[in-house]
C-alpha positions in Angstrom: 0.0 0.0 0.0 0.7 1.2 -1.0 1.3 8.6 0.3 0.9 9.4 4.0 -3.2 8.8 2.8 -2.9 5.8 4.7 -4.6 3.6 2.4 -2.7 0.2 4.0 -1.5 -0.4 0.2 1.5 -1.9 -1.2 5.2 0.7 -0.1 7.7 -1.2 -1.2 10.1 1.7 -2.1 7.5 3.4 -3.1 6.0 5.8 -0.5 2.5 5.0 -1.3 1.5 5.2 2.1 4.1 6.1 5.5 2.5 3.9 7.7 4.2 2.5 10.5 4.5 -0.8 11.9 5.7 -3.0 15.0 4.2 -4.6 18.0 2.7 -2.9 20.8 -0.8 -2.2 21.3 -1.7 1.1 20.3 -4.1 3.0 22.8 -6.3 0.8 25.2 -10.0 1.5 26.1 -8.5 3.1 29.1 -6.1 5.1 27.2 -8.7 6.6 25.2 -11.1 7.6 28.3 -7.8 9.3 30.3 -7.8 11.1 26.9 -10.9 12.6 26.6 -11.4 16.2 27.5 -14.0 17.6 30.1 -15.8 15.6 33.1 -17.6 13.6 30.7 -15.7 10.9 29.0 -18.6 9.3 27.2 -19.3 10.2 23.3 -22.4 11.5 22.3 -23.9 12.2 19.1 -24.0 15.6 17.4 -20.8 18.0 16.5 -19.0 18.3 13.3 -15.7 16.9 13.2 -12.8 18.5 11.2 -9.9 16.8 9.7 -6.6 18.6 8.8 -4.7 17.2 6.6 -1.6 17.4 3.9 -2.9 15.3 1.0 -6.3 15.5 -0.4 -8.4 12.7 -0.3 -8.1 12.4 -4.5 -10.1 10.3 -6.5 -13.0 9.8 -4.3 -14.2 6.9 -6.2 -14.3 3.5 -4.8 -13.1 1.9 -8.1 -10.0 4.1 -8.1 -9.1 4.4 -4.2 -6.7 1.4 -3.2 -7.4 1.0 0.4 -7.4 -2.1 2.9 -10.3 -2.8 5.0 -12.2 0.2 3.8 -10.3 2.8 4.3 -10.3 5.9 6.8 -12.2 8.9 5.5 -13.6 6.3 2.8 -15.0 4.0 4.8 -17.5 7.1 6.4 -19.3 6.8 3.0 -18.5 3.7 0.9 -19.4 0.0 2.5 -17.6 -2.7 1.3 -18.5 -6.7 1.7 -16.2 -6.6 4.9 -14.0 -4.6 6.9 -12.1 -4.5 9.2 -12.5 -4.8 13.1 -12.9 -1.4 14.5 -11.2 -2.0 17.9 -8.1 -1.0 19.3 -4.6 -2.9 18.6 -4.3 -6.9 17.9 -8.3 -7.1 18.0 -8.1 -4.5 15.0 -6.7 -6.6 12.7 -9.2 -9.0 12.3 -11.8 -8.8 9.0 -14.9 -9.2 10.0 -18.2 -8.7 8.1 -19.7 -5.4 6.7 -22.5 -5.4 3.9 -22.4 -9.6 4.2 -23.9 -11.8 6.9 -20.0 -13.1 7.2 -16.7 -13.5 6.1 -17.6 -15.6 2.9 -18.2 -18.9 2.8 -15.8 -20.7 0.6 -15.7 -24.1 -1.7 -13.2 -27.0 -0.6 -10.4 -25.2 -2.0 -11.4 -21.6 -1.8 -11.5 -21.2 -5.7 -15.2 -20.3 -5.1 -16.4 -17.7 -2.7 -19.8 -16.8 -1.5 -21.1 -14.0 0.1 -25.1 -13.0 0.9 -26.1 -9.9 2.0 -27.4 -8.6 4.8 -31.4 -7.5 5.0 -32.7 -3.7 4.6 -29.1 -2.4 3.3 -30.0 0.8 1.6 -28.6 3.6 -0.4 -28.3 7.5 0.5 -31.4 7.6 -1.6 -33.5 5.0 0.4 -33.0 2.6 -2.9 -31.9 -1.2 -1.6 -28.5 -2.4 -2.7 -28.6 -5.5 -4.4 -25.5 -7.8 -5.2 -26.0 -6.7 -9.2 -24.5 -3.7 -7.4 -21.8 -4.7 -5.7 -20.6 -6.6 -9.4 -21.0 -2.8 -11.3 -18.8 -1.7 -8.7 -16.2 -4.2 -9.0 -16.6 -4.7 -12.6 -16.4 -0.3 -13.4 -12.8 -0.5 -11.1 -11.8 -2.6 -14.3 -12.0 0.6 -16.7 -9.0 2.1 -17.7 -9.9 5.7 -17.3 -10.8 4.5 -13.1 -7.3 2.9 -13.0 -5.8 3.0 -9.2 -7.4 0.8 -7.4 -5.5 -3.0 -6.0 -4.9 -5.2 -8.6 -5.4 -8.5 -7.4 -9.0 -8.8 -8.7 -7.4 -9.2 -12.2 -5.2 -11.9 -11.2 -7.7 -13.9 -8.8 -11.1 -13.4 -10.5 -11.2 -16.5 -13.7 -11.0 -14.4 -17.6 -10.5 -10.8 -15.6 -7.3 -10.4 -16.8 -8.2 -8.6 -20.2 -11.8 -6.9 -19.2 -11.8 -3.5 -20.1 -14.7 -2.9 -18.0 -18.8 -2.2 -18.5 -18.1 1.0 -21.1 -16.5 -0.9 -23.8 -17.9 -4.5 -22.8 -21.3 -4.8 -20.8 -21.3 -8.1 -20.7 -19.1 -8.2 -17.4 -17.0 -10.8 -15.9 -19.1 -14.0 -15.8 -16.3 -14.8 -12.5 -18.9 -12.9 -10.8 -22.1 -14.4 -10.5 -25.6 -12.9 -9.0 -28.1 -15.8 -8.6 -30.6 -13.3 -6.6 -30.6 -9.7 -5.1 -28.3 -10.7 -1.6 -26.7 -13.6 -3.4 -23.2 -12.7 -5.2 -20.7 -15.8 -6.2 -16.8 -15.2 -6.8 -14.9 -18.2 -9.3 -11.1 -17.5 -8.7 -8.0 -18.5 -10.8 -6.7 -20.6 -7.9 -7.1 -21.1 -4.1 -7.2 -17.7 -2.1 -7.6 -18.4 1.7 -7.3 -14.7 2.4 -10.6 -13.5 -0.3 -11.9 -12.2 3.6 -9.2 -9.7 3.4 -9.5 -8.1 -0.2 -13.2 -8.1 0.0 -12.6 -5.1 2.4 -11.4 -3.3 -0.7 -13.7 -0.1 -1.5 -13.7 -2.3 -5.4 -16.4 -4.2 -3.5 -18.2 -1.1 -3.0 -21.9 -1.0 -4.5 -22.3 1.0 -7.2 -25.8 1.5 -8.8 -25.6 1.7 -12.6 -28.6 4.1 -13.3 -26.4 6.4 -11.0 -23.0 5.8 -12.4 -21.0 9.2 -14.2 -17.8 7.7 -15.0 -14.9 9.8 -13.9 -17.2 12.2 -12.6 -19.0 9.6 -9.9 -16.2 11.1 -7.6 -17.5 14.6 -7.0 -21.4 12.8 -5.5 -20.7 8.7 -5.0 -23.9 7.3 -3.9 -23.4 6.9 -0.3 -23.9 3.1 1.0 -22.5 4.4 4.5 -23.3 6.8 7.6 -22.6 10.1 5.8 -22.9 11.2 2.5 -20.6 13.7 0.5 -22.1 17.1 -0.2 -19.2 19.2 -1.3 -16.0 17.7 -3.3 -13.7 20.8 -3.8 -10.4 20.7 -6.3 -10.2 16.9 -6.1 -10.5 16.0 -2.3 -8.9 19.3 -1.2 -12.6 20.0 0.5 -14.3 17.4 1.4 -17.4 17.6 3.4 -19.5 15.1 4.5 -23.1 14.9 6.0 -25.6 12.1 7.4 -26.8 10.0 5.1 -30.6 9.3 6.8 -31.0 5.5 5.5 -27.9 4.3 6.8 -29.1 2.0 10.2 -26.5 1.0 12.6 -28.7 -1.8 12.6 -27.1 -3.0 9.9 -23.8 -2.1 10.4 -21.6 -3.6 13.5 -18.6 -1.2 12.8 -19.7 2.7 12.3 -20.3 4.6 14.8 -20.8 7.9 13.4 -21.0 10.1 16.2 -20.7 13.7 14.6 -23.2 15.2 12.2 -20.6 16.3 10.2 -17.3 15.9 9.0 -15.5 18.4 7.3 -11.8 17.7 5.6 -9.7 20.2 4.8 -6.7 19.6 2.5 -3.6 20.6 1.4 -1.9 22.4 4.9 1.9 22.0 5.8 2.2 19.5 8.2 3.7 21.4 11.0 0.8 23.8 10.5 -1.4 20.8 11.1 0.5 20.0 14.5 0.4 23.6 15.9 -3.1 23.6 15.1 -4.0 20.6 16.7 -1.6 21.8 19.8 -3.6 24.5 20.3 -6.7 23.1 19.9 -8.7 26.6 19.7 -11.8 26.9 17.9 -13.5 24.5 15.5 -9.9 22.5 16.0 -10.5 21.6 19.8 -13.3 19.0 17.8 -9.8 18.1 15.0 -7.9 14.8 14.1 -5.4 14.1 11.0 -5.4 11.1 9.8 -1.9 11.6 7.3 0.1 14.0 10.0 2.8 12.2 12.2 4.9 14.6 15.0 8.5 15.0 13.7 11.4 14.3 16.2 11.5 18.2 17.3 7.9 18.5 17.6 7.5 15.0 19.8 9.6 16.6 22.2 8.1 19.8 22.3 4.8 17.9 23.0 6.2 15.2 25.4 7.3 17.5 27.7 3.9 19.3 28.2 1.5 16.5 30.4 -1.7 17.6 28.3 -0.6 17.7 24.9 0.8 14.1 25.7 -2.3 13.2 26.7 -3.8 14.0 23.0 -1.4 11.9 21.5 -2.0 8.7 19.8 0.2 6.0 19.3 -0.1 3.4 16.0 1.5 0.3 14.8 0.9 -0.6 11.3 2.5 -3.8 9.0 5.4 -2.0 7.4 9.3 -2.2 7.5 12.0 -0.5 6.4 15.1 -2.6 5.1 18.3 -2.7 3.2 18.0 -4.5 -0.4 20.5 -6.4 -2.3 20.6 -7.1 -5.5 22.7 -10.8 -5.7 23.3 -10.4 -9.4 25.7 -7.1 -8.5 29.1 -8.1 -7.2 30.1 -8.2 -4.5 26.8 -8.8 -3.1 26.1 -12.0 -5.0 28.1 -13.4 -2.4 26.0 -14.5 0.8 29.1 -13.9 3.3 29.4 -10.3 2.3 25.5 -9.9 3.0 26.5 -11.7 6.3 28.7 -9.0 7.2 26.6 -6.0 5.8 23.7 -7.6 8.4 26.1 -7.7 11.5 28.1 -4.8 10.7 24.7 -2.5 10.8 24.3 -0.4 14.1 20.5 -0.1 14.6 20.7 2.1 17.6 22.2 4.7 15.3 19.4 3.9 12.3 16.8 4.6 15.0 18.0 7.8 16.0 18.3 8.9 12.6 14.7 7.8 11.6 13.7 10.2 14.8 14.7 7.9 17.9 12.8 5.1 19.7 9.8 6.7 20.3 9.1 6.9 16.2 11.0 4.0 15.1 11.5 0.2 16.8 14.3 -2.2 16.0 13.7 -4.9 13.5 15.2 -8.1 12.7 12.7 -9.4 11.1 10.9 -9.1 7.7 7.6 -9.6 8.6 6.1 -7.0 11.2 5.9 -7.8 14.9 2.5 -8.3 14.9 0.5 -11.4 15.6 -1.7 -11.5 12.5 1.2 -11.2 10.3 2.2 -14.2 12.3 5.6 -12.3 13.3 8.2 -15.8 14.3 11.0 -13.9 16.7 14.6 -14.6 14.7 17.4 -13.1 14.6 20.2 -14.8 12.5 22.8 -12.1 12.2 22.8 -11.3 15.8 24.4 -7.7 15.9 23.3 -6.3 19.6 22.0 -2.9 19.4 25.3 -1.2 17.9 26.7 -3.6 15.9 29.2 -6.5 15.6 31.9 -5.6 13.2 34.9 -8.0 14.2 32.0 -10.7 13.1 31.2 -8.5 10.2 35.2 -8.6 9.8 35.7 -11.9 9.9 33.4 -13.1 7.3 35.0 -10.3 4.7 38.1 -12.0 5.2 35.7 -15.2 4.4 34.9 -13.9 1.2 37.9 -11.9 0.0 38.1 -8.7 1.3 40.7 -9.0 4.2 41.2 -5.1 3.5 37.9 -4.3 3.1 36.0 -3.2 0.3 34.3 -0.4 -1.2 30.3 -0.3 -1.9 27.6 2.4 -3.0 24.4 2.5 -1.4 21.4 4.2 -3.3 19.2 6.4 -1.1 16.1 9.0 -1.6 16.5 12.0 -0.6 13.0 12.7 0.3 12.9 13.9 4.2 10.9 10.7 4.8 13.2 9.2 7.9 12.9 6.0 6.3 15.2 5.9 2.8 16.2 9.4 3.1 20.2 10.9 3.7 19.9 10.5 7.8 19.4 6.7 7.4 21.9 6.4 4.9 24.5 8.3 6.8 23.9 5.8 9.8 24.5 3.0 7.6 27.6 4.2 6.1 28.9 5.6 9.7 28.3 2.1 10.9 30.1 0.1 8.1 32.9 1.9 7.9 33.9 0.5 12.0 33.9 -3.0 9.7 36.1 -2.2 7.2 33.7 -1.1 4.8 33.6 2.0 2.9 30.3 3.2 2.1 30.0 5.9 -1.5 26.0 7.2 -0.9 23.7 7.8 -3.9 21.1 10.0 -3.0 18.7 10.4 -5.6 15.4 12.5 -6.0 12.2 10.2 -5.4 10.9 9.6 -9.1 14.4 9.0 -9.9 15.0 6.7 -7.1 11.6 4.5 -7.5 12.1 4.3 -11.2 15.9 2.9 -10.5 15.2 0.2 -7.5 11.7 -0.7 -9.6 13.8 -1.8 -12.7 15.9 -5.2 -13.0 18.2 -3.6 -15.3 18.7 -0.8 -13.4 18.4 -1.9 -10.2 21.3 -1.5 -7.6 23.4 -4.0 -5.9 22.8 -1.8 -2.2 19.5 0.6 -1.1 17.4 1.4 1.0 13.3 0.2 1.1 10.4 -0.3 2.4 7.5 -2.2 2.7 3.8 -2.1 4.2 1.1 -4.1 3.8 -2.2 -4.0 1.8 -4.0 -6.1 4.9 -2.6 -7.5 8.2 -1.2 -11.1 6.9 2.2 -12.7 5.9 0.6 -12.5 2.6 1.0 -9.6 1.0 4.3 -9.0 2.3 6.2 -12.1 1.7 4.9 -12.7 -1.8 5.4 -9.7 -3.7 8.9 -9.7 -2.3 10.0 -13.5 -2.7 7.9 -15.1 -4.8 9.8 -15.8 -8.1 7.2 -15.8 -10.2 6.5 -11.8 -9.3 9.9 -11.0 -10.8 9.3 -8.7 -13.1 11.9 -8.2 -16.2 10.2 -5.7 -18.3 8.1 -3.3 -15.9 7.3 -2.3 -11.8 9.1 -4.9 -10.0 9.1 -5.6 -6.0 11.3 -8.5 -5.8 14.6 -6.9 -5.3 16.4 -10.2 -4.1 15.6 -11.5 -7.3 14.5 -14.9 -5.3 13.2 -17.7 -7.5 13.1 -20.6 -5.3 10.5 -23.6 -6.5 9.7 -24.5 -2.7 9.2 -20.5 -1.1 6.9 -20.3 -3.9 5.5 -24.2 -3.4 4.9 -22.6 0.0 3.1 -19.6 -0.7 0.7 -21.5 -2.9 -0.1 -24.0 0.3 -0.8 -21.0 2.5 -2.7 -18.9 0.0 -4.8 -22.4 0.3 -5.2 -22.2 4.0 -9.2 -20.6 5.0 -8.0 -20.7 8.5 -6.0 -17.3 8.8 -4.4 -18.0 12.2 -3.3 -21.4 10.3 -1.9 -19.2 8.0 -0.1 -16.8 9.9 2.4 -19.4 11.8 2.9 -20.5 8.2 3.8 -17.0 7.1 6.2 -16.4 10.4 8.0 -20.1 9.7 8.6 -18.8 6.0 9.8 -15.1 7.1 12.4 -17.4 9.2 13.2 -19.6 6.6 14.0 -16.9 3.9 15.7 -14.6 5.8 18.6 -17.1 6.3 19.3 -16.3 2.6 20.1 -12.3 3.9 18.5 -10.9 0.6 17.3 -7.9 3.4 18.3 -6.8 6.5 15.9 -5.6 8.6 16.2 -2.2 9.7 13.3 -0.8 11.7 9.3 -0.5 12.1 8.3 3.4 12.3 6.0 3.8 14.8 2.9 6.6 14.0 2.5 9.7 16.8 -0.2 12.0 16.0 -1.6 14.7 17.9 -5.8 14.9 18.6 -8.0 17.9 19.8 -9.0 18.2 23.1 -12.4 17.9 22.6 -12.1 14.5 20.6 -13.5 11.1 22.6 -13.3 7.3 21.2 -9.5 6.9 19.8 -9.7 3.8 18.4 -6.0 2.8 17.1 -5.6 -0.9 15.4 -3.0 -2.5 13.8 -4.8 -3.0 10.8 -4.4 0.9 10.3 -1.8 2.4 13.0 -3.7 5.3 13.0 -7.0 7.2 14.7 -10.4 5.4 13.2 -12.2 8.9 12.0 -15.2 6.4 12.0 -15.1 5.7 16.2 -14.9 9.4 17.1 -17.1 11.5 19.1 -16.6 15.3 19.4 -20.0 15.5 22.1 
């Protein structure tokens, strides 16, 4: 996921979306009570809620948005066949049901999923939503000119893979069938345990066709959640949204749509965002961001006053930064020299430079440290907290370089704290105490995707990142090490260049797994397994700090998200 819109979509080295990952629990129940402002803790309905925010919320469209279990300002006005949990931490990472009854009920080898709907779903209109519906809505995300959303129902769905979508071919994708109005049937290319998750996409949105506009549908979607959208100004820069009257809570488990109105405002520097918020003085005493983190100066401007610390949220997200190599660029195509890179790196010093320990946590493994990624503790290049480099030593001299040797490392320079100079610097200050001599290549950020994102171009030695499109092993492992995503000729994530015939027998096994807590120790036992190969090395999880205003109730963090869930607050 894939910028700071938080979307949950595929990062690799592209900042699609600076989330931030790693194990604790965000805010507790309790937490969020200590937080609220005045005598009366409890939310109430009523209020209008304002966002501030850097990035607009673009293509308001569910076929073009690529979000994971719904998304954040999103999921206020598009429902999607599931979602995720609203509840704090672990709990939050769990898909549960939204427009369906459940989770879908899949065949014997979950090629075929089915899903029914609940009863009395309606539209902003008071029209029902029917499953014919929810096919549009997937089908439209098909059309070339509503490109952007996740691309996996191209892959999974059987014959999808050259739809153009309904405006040049209304026959749709017969993968999709609709047997009756709350009845909708998915036929998949191959086994997908994890369907649950990607039907939280908003590509499962219902979108009625007498009310479709094309590229224009983004200004008024017809609402399917609590609020509906009543102004759309310069592309998301403006958004604001109001009750939608049919939607009952009744049907719907997760929303609680407490304010009457929420009103995003776009495009504001982010440190005018945090001094806002700070002082919390007007309509922004009832203000949340949902793309702002606090910087390094600004957390400890803020930590050292007890009530702005108190309107601070903490969130972990599924997303790590790492070091890549590239095996087919000497020297690193030999494993003893990726040995010594990995015990000669000092992450004390990398965590400092991405903003210290309260905005970035250690990492020596791939996959997050998060349960439902199922996150298996290893750490095979055991370097301490500063380093080992007479081990790091010792294995050069293994592989050649009893002098040393001399290596580039290809950076951003984007002030992003995760692939940027600082974290470069640290890496080269560190290496050098091993004998190696680190030349940087900072590049600017179209330059730098476009390099790392090419197997031709690609460098031996850089920095990247990944986050995950839903809370599983799944999404993060595969793109990364599955052999059969290397891509020679276009976009591609696999920067090891792994093609190993049993990682990716393995991946096809767990994708076959319905039981996702089955799954998720078979995720953790394959992060273990590849990561003896050092193809990465594990740098650090950022960890998301974001200032609230004082009149906000109900922070709900989860780790499906890392960040506040605009649909659980209160401003009353």
């Amino acid at each position: 996921m894939r910028q700071p819109s938080l979307t949950a979509r595929r990062v690799a080295a592209v900042t699609v979306s600076l989330v931030v990952a790693a194990g604790a629990v965000a805010c507790g129940p309790e937490d969020n009570d200590a937080k609220s402002a005045g005598g009366d803790s409890t939310p109430h309905k009523g209020g209008t809620l304002t966002v501030l925010n850097s990035n607009p919320q673009q293509d308001f469209d569910p076929a073009r948005l690529y979000t994971s279990g719904g998304g954040n300002v999103p999921s206020l006005v598009f429902r999607t066949l599931t979602t995720r949990n609203r509840e704090n931490g672990e709990a939050g990472a769990k898909v549960v049901p939204d427009l369906a009854t459940d989770t879908g009920r899949p065949n014997k080898d979950a090629t075929v999923w089915t899903y029914t709907l609940k009863e009395g779903l309606k539209y902003e209109d008071g029209t029902p939503i029917t499953t014919a519906d929810i096919k549009y809505g997937i089908e439209r995300s098909f059309a070339p000119e509503l490109s952007g959303g996740a691309p996996y129902l191209r892959d999974w769905l059987v014959g999808a893979a050259d739809y153009q979508g309904p405006y040049k071919d209304d026959k749709g994708l017969s993968a999709i069938e609709t047997p009756d109005a709350r009845t909708i049937v998915f036929h998949l290319n191959k086994p997908e345990g994890e369907f649950p998750y990607l039907a939280t996409q908003t590509q499962f949105t219902p979108v009625p066709k007498a009310k479709d506009t094309g590229t224009k549908y983004e200004q008024h979607p017809v609402s399917s959640g609590p609020y509906k959208v009543v102004t759309n100004d310069n592309d998301g820069e403006r958004l604001v949204l109001e009750r939608n009257t049919h939607w009952s809570a009744s049907t719907d488990a997760e929303r609680k749509a407490y304010p009457d109105k929420i009103d995003v405002r776009s495009g504001l520097d982010s440190s005018v965002i945090n001094q806002r918020l700070s002082a919390s003085q007007g309509v922004d005493a009832a203000a949340v961001t949902t793309d702002t983190n606090l910087g390094p100066a600004e957390l400890a401007k803020v930590t050292g006053d007890k009530d702005l610390a108190a309107r601070v949220g903490t969130g972990h997200f599924g997303y790590t930064n790492y070091i890549a190599f590239n095996p087919r660029v000497k020297p690193f195509d030999d494993i003893k020299v990726r040995q010594a890179i990995s015990y000669a790196i000092d992450r004390s010093s990398v965590v400092n430079a991405a903003g210290g320990s309260a905005l970035a946590e250690p990492a020596t493994t791939f996959l997050p440290d998060q349960k439902s990624f199922g996150h298996t503790a290893y750490d095979h290049f055991p370097a301490g907290k500063a380093g080992d480099p007479a081990k790091a030593k010792e294995l050069l001299k293994e592989a050649g370089y009893a002098k040393g040797l001399t290596v580039t490392l290809t950076h951003s320079n984007a002030k992003d704290f995760e692939t940027s100079p600082e974290i470069a610097t640290a890496i080269q200050d560190a290496l050098k105490k091993a004998g190696i001599t680190v030349e940087l290549q900072g590049l600017e950020e179209n330059d730098y995707s476009d390099k790392i994102h090419d197997v031709q171009t690609e460098p031996g030695f850089f920095l990247a990142h990944w986050g995950a499109d839903w809370p599983s092993g799944g999404p993060f492992l595969a793109p990364i090490f599955d052999g059969r995503q290397i891509v020679e000729d276009g976009a591609n994530f696999n920067t090891g260049l792994l093609d190993d015939k049993s990682v990716n027998a393995e991946i096809d096994a767990i994708n076959k797994l319905t039981d996702l807590d089955a799954a998720a120790a078979r995720w953790g036992a394959l992060d273990k397994r590849i990561g003896e190969r050092a193809l990465t090395v594990p740098l650090f999880h950022p960890v998301y700090k974001r200032l609230y205003g004082e009149d906000v109730k109900n922070v709900v963090i989860s780790d499906w998200t890392g960040v506040l869930d605009i649909s659980q607050v209160a401003v009353k």
